[in-house]
N, C-alpha and C positions, 0 to 999 in steps of 0.2 A: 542614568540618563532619563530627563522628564521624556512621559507619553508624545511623540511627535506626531501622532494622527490629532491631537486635540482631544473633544471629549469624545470618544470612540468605546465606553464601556460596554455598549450594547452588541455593537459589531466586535468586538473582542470574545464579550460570553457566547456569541450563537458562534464564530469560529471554534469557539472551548467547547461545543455541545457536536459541533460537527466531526472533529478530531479525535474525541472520545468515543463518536456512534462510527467512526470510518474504523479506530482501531478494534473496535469489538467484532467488525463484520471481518476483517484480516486475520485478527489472532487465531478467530474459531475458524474461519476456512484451514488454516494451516495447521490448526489442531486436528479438523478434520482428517484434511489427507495424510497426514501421519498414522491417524485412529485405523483408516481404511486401509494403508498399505500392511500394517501390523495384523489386522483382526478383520480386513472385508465389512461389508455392511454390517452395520448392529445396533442397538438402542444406539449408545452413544453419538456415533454418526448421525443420525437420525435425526438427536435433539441438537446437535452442532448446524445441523442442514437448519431446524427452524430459527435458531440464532441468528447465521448469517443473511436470511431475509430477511428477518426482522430491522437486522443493524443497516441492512441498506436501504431499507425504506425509508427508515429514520436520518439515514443520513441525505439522502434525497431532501425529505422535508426538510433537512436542517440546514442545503446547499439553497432552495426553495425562500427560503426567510433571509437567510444572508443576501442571496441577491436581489431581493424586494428593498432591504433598507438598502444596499448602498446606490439601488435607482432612485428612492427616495431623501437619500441623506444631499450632503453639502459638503464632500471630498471634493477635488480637482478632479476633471475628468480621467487622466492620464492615471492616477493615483485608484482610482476606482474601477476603471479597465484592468488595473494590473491584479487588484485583491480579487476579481473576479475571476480571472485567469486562474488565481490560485486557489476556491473556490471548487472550480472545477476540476483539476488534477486534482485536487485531495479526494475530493468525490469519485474518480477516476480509478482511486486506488481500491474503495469497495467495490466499485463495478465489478472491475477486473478481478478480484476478488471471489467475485460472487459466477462468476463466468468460470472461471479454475472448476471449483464444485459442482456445478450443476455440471458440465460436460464431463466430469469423473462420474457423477453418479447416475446421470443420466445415460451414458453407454454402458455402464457397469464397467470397466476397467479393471481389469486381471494386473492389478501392481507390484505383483510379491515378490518378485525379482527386482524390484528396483534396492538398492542397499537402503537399508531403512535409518542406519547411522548418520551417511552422508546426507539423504534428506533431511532430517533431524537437523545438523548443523546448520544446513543450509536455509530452512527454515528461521534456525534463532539467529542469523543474520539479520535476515529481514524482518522479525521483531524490532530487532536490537534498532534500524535500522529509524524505521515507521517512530519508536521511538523519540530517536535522537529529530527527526521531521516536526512530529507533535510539539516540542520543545519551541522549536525553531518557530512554527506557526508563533505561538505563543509572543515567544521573544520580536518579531517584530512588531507588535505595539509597544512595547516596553524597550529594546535595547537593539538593536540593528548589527551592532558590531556583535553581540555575542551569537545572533542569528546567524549571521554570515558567518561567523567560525564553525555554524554546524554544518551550513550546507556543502564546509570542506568534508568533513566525514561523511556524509550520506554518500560522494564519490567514491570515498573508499571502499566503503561497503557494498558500492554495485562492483566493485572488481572484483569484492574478494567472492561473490555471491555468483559471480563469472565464471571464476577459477573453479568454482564448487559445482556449478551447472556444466563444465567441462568434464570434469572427473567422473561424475555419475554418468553422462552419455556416451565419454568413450568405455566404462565399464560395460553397460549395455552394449553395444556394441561390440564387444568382444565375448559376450555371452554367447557360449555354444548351444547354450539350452532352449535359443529364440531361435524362429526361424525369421527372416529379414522382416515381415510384415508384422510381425510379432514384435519389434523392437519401437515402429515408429511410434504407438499410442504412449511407451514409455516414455520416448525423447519429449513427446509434444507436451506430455504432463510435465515434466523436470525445465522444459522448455518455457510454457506458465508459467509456473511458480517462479521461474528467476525474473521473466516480465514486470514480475510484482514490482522488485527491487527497482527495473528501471522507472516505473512509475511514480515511486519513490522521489527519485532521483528527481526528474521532471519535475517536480513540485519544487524542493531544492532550489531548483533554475529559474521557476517563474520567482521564489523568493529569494535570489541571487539582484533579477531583474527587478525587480519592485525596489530593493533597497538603492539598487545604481539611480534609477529614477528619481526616487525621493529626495536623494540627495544631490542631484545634479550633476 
């Protein structure tokens, strides 16, 4: 299927610069908190904490540049409202991202009870996830229909990343080992991290809507 933005290579690569600096600041928070439930603060965590500022900064500037061209370009308005939209949720996804970490390390969070498996899993959803999104970004300047075939999986993925944030909390919560106030800072981490996925998702929906749009 030809390019149907026109000649969009410019806004295409700072999308491809954004998607790339959103996934680095997401992977390494979630490499993070896995590092810290297993082994508590350490170097590693450390240099994962300075990556994920780093990645968001950059993807700020790189949310920054894309929104200056498409104020300056020659899209339809509707059509450039919508890429901004999504834009933003992707940017949305380091925020939140970056908000996970600093409130873990910033109260210091005693994690060790949480099942460090079932994070795990749940974590390489939301890789998997953020992934199959990136793809998607991608694919609509180049193919709309193979876009939209993603943003049926991304749903899937927030259910099964549902079911998995379910699991972990009612374990918790059936931990003898906590006493009630003890349990909340677990639920509320496990609780983030599944966030991630719906933010995910969201992005998905603005590129659900962008393609209904374009095509009328």
């Amino acid at each position: 299927m030809p390019n149907f933005w026109g000649k969009s290579e410019e806004i295409e690569t700072s999308f491809d610069n954004l998607t790339k600096s959103v996934k680095e600041c997401l992977f390494s928070t979630l490499d993070l908190i896995g590092e810290y439930i297993e082994n508590g603060e350490n170097e590693k965590v450390k240099n994962l904490c300075e990556i994920v500022h780093r990645a968001e900064s950059e993807a700020d500037e790189h949310r920054r540049a894309i929104v200056n061209k498409l104020v300056q370009g020659s899209l339809m308005p509707h059509t450039r409202e919508d890429l901004m939209k999504l834009v933003e949720e992707v940017d949305d996804i380091a925020d939140n991202a970056e908000k996970v970490m600093d409130l873990t390390l910033f109260i210091a969070l005693d994690l060790t009870q949480l099942n460090k498996e079932q994070v795990k899993k749940m974590n390489s959803q939301i890789k998997k996830q953020y992934n199959i999104l990136q793809k998607a970004v991608s694919d609509i300047f180049q193919d709309m229909s193979q876009a939209l075939g993603r943003t049926g999986q991304l749903e899937n993925i927030e259910s099964i990343v549902d079911d998995q944030e379910e699991k972990i909390i009612r374990e918790i919560g059936r931990n003898k080992e906590l006493e009630l106030a003890e349990k909340i800072p677990y639920q509320n981490t496990v609780i983030k991290l599944s966030d991630l996925a719906d933010t995910i998702e969201n992005a998905g929906d603005v590129i659900e809507i962008l393609i209904a749009t374009r095509r009328g």
